[in-house]
mmCIF file of the C-alpha atoms, coordinates in Angstrom:
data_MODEL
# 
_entry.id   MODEL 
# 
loop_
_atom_site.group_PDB 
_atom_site.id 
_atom_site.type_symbol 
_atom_site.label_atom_id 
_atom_site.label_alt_id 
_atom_site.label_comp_id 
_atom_site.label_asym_id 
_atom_site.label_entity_id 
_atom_site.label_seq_id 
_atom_site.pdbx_PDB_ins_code 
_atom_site.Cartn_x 
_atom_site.Cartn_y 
_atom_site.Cartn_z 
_atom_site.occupancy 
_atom_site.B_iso_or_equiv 
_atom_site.pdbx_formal_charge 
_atom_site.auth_seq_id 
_atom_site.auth_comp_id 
_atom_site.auth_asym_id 
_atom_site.auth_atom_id 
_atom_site.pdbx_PDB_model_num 
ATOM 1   C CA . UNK A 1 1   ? -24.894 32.996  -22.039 1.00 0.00 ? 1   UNK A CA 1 
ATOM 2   C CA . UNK A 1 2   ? -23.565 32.375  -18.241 1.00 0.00 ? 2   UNK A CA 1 
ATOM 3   C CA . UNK A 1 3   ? -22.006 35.314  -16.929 1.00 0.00 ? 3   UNK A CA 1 
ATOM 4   C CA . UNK A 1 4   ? -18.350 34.210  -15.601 1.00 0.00 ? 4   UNK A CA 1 
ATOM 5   C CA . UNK A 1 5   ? -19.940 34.677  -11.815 1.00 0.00 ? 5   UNK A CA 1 
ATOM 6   C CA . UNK A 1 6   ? -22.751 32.580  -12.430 1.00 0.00 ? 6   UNK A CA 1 
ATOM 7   C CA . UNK A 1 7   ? -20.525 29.951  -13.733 1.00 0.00 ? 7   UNK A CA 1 
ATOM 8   C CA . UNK A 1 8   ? -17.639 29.704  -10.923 1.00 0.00 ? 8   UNK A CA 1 
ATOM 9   C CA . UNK A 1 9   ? -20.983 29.767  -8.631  1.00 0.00 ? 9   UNK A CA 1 
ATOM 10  C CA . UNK A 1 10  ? -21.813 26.491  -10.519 1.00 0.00 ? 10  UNK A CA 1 
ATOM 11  C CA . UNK A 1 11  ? -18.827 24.992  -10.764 1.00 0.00 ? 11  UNK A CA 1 
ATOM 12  C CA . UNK A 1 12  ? -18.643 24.934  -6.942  1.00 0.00 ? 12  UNK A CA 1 
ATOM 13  C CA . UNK A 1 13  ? -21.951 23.666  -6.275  1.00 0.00 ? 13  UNK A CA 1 
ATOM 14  C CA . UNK A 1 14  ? -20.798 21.047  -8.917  1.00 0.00 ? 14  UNK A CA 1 
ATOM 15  C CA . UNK A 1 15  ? -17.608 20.007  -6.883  1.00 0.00 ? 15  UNK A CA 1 
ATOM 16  C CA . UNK A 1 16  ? -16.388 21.106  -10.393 1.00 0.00 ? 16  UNK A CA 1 
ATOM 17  C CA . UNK A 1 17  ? -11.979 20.920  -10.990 1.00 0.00 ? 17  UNK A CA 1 
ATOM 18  C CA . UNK A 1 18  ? -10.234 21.391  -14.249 1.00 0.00 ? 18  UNK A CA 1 
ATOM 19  C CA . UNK A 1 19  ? -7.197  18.681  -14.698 1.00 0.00 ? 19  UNK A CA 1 
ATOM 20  C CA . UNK A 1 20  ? -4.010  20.106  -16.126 1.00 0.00 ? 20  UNK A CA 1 
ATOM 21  C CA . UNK A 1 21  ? -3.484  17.313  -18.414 1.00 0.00 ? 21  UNK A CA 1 
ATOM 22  C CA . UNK A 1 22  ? -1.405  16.620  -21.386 1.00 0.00 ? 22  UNK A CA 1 
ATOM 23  C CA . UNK A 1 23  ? -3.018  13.546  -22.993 1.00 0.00 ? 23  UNK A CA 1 
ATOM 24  C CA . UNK A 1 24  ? -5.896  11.219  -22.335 1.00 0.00 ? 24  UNK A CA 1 
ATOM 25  C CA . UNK A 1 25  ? -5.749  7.544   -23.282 1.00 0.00 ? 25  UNK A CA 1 
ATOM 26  C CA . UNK A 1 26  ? -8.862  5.888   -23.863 1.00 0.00 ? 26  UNK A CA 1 
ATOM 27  C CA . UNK A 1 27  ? -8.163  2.206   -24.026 1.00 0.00 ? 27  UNK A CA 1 
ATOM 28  C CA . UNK A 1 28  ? -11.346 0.279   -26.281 1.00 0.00 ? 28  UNK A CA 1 
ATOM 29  C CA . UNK A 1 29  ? -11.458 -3.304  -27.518 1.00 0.00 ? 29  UNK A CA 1 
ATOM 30  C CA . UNK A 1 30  ? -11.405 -1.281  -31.042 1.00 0.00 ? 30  UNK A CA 1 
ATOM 31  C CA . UNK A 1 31  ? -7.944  -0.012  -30.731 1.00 0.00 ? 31  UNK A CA 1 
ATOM 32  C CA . UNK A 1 32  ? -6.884  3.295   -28.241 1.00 0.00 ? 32  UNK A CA 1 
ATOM 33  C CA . UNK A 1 33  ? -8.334  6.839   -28.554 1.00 0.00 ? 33  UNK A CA 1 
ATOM 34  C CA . UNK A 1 34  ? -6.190  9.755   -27.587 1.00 0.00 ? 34  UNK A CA 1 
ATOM 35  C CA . UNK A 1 35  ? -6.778  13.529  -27.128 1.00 0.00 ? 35  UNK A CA 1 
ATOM 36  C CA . UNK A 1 36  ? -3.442  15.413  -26.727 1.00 0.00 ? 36  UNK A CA 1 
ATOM 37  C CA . UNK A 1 37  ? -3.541  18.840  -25.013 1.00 0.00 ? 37  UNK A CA 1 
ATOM 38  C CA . UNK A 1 38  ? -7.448  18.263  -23.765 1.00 0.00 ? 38  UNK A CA 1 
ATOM 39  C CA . UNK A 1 39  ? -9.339  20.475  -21.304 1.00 0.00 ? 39  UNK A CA 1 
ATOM 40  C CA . UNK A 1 40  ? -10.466 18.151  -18.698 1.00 0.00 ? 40  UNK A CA 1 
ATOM 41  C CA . UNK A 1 41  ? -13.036 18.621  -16.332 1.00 0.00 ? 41  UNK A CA 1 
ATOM 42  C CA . UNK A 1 42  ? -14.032 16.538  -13.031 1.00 0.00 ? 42  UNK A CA 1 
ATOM 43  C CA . UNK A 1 43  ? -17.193 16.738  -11.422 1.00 0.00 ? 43  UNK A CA 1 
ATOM 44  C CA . UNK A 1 44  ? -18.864 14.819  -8.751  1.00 0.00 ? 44  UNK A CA 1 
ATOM 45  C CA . UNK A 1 45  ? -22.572 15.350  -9.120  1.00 0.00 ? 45  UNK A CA 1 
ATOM 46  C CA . UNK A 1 46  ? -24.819 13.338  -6.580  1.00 0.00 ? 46  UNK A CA 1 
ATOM 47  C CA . UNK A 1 47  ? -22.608 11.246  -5.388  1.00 0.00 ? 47  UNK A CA 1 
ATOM 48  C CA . UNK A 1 48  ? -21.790 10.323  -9.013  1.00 0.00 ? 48  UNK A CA 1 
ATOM 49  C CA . UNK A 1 49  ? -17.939 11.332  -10.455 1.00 0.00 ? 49  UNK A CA 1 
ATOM 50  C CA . UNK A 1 50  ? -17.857 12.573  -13.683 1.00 0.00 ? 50  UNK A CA 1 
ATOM 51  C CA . UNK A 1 51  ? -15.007 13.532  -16.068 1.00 0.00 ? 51  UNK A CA 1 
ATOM 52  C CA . UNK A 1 52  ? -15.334 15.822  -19.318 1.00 0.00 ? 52  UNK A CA 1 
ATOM 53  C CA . UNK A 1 53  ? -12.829 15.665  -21.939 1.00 0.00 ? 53  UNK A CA 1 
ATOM 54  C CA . UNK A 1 54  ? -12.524 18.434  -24.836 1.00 0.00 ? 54  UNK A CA 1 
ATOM 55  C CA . UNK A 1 55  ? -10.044 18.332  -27.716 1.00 0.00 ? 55  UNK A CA 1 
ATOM 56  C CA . UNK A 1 56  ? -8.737  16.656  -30.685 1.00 0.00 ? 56  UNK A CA 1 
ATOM 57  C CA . UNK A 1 57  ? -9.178  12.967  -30.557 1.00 0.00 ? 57  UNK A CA 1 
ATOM 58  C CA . UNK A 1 58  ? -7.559  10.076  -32.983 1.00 0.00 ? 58  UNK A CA 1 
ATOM 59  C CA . UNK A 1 59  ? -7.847  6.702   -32.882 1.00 0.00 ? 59  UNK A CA 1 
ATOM 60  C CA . UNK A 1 60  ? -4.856  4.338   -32.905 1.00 0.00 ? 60  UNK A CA 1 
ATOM 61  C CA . UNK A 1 61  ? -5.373  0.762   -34.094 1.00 0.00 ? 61  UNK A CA 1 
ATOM 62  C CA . UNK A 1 62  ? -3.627  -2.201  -31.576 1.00 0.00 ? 62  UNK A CA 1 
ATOM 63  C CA . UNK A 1 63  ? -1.616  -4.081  -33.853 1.00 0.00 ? 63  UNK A CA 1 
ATOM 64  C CA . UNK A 1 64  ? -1.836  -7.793  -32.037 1.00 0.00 ? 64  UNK A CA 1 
ATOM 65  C CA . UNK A 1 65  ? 1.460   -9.426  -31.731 1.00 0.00 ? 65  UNK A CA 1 
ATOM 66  C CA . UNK A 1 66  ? 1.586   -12.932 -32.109 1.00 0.00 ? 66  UNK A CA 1 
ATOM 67  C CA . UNK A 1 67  ? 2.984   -15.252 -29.742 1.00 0.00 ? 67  UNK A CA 1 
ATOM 68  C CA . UNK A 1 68  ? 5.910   -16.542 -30.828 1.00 0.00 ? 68  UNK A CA 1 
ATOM 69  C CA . UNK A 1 69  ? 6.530   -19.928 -30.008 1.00 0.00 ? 69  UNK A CA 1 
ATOM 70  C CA . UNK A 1 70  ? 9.570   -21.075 -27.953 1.00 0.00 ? 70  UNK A CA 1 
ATOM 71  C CA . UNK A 1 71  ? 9.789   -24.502 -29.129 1.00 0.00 ? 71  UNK A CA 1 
ATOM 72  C CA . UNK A 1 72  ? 8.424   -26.937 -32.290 1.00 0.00 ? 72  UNK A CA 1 
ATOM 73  C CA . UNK A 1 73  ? 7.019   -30.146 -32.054 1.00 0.00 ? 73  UNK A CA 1 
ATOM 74  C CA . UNK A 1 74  ? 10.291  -30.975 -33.068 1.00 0.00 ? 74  UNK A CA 1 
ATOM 75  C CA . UNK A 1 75  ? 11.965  -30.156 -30.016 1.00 0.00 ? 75  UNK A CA 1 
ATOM 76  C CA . UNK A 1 76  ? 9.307   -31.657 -27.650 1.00 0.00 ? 76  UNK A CA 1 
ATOM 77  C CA . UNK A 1 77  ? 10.257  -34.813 -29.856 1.00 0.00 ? 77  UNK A CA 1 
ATOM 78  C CA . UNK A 1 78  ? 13.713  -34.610 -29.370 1.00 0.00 ? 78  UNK A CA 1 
ATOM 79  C CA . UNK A 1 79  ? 13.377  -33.957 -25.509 1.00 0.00 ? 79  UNK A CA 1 
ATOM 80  C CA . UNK A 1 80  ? 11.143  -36.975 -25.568 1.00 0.00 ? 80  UNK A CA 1 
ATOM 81  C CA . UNK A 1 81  ? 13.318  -39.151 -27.030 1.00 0.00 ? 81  UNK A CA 1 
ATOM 82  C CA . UNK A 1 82  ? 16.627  -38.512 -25.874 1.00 0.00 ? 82  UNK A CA 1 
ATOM 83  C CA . UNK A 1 83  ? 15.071  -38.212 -21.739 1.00 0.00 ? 83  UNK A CA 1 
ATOM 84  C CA . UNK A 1 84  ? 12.231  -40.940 -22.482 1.00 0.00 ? 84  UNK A CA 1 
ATOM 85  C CA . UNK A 1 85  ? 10.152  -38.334 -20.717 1.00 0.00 ? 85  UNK A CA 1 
ATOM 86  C CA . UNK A 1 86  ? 6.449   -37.533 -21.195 1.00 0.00 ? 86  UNK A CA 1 
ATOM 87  C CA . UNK A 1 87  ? 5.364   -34.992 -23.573 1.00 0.00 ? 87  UNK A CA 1 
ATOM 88  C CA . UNK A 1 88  ? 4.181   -32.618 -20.791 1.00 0.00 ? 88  UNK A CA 1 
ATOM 89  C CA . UNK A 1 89  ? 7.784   -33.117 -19.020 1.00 0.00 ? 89  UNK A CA 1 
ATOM 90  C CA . UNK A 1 90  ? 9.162   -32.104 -22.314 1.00 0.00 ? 90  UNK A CA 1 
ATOM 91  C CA . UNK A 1 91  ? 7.006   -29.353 -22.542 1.00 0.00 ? 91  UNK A CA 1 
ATOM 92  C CA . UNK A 1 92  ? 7.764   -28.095 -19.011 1.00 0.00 ? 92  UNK A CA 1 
ATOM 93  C CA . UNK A 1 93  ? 11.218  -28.264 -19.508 1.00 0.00 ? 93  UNK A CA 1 
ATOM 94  C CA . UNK A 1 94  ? 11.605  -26.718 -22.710 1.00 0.00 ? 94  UNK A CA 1 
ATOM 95  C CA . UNK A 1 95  ? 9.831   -23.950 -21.373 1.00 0.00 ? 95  UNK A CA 1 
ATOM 96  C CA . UNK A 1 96  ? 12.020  -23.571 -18.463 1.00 0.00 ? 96  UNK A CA 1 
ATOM 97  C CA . UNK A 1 97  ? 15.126  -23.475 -20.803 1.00 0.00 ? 97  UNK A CA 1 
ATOM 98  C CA . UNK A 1 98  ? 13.814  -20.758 -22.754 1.00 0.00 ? 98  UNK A CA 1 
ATOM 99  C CA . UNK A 1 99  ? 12.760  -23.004 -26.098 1.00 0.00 ? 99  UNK A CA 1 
ATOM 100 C CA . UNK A 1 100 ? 16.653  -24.613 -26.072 1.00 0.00 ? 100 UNK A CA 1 
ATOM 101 C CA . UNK A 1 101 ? 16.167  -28.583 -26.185 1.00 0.00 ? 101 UNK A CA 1 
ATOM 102 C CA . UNK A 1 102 ? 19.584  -28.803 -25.025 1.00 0.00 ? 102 UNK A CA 1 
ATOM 103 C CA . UNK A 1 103 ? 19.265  -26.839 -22.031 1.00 0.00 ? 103 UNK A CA 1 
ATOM 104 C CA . UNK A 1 104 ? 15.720  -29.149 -21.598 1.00 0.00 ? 104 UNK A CA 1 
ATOM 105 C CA . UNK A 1 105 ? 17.880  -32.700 -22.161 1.00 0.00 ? 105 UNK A CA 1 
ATOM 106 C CA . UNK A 1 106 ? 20.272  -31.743 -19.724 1.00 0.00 ? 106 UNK A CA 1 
ATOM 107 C CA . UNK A 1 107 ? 17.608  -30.223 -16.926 1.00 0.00 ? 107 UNK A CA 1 
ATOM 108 C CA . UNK A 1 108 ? 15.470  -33.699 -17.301 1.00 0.00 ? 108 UNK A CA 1 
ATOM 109 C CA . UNK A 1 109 ? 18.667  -35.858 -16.741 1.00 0.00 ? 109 UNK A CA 1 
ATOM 110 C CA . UNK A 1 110 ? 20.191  -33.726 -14.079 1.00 0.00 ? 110 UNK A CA 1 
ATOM 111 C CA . UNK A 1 111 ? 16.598  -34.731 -12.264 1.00 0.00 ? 111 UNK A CA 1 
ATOM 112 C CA . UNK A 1 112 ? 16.967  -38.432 -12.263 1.00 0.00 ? 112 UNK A CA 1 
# 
């Protein structure tokens, strides 16, 4: 066992700190990883930084939200036919109006 002299001796040869932190987020393709109320250590050893984190850790799965779409095929359609536009002009301006083929019909005409 290090005596507590010893140990703060250490700790500055280490370039040791403690962090007062409340939480750590670890963000992993695998979902996040949290540790609320951790002891956290930085170090820089050789020119190399280092943290250490102690506590309770749980993993929380990333729910993946799915795009919704603005627009259907419908709309581009629609666009399309009532502008006599190209699909990617359709596109554009459906996008532009927020999905609203209105909006898209009267943006395209306003243009020519």
């Amino acid at each position: 066992m290090i005596n507590p002299r010893e140990m703060r001796r250490l700790m500055r040869q280490l370039k040791a700190k403690e962090i007062d932190a409340y939480e750590v987020i670890i963000k992993a393709r695998d979902g996040d990883y949290i540790v609320e109320d951790p002891q956290v250590m930085y170090m820089e050893i050789q020119g190399q930084k280092m943290l250490q984190v102690v506590g309770e850790m749980k993993k929380v799965e990333v729910e993946k939200e799915e795009e919704e779409e603005l627009y259907t095929e419908e709309d581009v359609q629609l666009v399309m036919q009532q502008t006599g536009c190209t699909e990617g002009e359709a596109r554009k301006a459906l996008e532009e109006a927020d999905g609203e083929p209105a909006e898209a019909i009267i943006s395209i005409m306003s243009k020519r």
